[in-house]
C-alpha atoms as an extended CHARMM CRD file, in Angstrom:
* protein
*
        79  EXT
         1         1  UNK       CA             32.7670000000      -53.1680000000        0.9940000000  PROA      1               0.0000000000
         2         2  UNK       CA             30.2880000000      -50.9170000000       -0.9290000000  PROA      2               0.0000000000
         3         3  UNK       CA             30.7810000000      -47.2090000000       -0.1370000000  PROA      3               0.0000000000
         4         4  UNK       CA             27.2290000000      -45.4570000000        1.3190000000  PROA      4               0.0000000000
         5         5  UNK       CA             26.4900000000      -43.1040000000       -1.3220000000  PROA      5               0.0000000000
         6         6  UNK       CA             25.3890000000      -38.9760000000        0.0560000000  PROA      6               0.0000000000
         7         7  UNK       CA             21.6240000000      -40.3700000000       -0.9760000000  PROA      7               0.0000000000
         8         8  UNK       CA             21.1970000000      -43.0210000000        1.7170000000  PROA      8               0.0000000000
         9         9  UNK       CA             18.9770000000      -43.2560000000        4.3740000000  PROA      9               0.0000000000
        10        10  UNK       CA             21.0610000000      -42.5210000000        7.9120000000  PROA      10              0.0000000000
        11        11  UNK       CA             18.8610000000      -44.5040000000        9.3680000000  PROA      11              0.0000000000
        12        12  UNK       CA             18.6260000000      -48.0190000000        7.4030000000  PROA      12              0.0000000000
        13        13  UNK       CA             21.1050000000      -47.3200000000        4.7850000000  PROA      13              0.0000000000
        14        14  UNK       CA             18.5870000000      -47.4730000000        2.0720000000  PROA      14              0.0000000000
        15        15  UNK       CA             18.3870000000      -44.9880000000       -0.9100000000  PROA      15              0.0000000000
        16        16  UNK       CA             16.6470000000      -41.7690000000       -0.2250000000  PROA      16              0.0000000000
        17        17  UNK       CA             13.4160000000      -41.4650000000       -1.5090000000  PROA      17              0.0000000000
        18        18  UNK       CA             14.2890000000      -38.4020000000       -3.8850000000  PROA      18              0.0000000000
        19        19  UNK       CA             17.5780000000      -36.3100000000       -4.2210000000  PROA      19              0.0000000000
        20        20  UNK       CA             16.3480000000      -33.4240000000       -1.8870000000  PROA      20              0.0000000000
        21        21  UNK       CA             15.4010000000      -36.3880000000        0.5450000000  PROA      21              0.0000000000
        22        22  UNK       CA             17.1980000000      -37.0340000000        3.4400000000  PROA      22              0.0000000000
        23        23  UNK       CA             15.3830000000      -40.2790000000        4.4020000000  PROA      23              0.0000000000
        24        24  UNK       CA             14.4590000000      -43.5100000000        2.2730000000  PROA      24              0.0000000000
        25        25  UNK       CA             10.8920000000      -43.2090000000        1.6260000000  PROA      25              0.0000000000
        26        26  UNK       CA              9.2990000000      -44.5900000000        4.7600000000  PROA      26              0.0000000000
        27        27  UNK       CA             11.7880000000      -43.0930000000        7.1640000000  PROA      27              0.0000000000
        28        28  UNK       CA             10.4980000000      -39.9480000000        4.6430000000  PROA      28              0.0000000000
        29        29  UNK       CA              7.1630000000      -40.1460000000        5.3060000000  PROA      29              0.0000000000
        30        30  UNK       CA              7.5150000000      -41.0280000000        9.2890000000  PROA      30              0.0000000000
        31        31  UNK       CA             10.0420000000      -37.5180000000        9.7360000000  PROA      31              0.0000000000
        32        32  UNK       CA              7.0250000000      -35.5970000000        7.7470000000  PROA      32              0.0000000000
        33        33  UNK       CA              4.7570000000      -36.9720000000       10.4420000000  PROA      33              0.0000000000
        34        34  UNK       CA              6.5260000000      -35.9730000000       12.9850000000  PROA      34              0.0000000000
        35        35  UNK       CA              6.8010000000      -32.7240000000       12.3110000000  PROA      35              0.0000000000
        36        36  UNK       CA              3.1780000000      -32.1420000000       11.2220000000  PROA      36              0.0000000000
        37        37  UNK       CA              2.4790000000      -34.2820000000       14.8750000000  PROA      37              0.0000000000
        38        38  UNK       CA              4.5180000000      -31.6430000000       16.5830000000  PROA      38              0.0000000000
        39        39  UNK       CA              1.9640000000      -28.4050000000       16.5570000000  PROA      39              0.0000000000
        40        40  UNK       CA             -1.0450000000      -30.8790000000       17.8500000000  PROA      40              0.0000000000
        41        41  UNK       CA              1.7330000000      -32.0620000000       20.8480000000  PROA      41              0.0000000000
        42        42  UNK       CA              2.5150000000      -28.7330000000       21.6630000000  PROA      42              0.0000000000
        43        43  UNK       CA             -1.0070000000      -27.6790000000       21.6900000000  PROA      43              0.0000000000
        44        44  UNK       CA             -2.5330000000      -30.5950000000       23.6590000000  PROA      44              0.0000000000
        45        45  UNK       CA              1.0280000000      -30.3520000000       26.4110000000  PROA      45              0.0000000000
        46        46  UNK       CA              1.5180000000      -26.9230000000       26.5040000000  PROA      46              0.0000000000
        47        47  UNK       CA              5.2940000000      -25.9780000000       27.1990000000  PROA      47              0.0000000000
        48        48  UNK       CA              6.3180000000      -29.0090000000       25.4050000000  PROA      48              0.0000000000
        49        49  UNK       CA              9.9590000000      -28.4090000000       23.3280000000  PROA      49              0.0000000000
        50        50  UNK       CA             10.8580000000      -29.9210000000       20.5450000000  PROA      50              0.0000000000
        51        51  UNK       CA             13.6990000000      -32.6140000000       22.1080000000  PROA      51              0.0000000000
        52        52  UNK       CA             11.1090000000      -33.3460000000       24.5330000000  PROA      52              0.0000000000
        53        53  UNK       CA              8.4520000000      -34.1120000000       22.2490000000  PROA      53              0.0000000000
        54        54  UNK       CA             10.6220000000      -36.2000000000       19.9120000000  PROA      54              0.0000000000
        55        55  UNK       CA             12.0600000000      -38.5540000000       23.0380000000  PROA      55              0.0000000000
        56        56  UNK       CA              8.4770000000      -38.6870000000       24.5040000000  PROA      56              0.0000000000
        57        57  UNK       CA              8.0680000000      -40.2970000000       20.8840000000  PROA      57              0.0000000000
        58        58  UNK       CA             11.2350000000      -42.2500000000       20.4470000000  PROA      58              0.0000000000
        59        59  UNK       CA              9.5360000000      -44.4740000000       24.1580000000  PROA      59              0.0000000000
        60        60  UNK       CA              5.9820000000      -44.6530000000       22.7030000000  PROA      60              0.0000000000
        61        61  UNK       CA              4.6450000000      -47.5930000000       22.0820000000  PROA      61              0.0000000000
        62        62  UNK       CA              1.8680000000      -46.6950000000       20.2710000000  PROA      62              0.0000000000
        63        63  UNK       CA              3.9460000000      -44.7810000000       17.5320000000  PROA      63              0.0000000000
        64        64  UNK       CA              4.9630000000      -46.5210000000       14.5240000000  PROA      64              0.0000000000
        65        65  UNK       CA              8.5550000000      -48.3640000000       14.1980000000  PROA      65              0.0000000000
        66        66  UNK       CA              9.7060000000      -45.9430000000       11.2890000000  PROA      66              0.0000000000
        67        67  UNK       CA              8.8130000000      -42.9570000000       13.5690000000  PROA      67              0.0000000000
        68        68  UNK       CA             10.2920000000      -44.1520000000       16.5800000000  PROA      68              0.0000000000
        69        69  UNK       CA             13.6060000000      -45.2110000000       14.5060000000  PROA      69              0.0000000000
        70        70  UNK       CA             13.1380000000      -41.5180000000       12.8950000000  PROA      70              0.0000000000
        71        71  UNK       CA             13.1910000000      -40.0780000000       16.5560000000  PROA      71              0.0000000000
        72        72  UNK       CA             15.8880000000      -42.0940000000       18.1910000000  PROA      72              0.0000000000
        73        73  UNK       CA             17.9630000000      -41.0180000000       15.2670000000  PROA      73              0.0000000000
        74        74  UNK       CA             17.1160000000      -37.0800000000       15.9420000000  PROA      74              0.0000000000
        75        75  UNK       CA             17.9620000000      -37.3660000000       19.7980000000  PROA      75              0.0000000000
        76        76  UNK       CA             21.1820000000      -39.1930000000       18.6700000000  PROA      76              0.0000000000
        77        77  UNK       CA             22.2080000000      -35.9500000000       16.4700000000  PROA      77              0.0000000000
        78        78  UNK       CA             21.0310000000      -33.5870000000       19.2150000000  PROA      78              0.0000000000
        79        79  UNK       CA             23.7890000000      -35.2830000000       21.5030000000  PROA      79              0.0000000000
């Protein structure tokens, strides 16, 4: 059994993108999304928190796999 090296993805196991990365290079690119997403949320729902916004997210249908896989992951850490 291979040990997971500091560099892998938490989500799917692959290697991070870059060293500084936390995520493989999709999973990347979908956490940068969802924090640039975040401002327009807030904006558009007013009161809107960050949790909230990233399990509102995690259930849509219309988001992406990546970024729902990136979300489900954050609400797992918040636990």
């Amino acid at each position: 059994m291979s040990k997971k090296s500091s560099t892998d993805c938490p989500i799917c196991g692959f290697e991070a993108a870059t060293s500084e990365d936390m995520y493989c290079a999709p999973h990347e690119k979908a956490s940068a999304n969802i924090r640039s997403a975040f401002s327009v949320w807030k904006l558009a729902y007013g009161n809107l928190t960050y949790p909230r916004f990233i399990e509102k997210l995690s259930k849509l249908p219309q988001a992406g796999t990546r970024t729902r896989e990136v979300a489900k992951f954050l609400l797992r850490q918040e636990r």
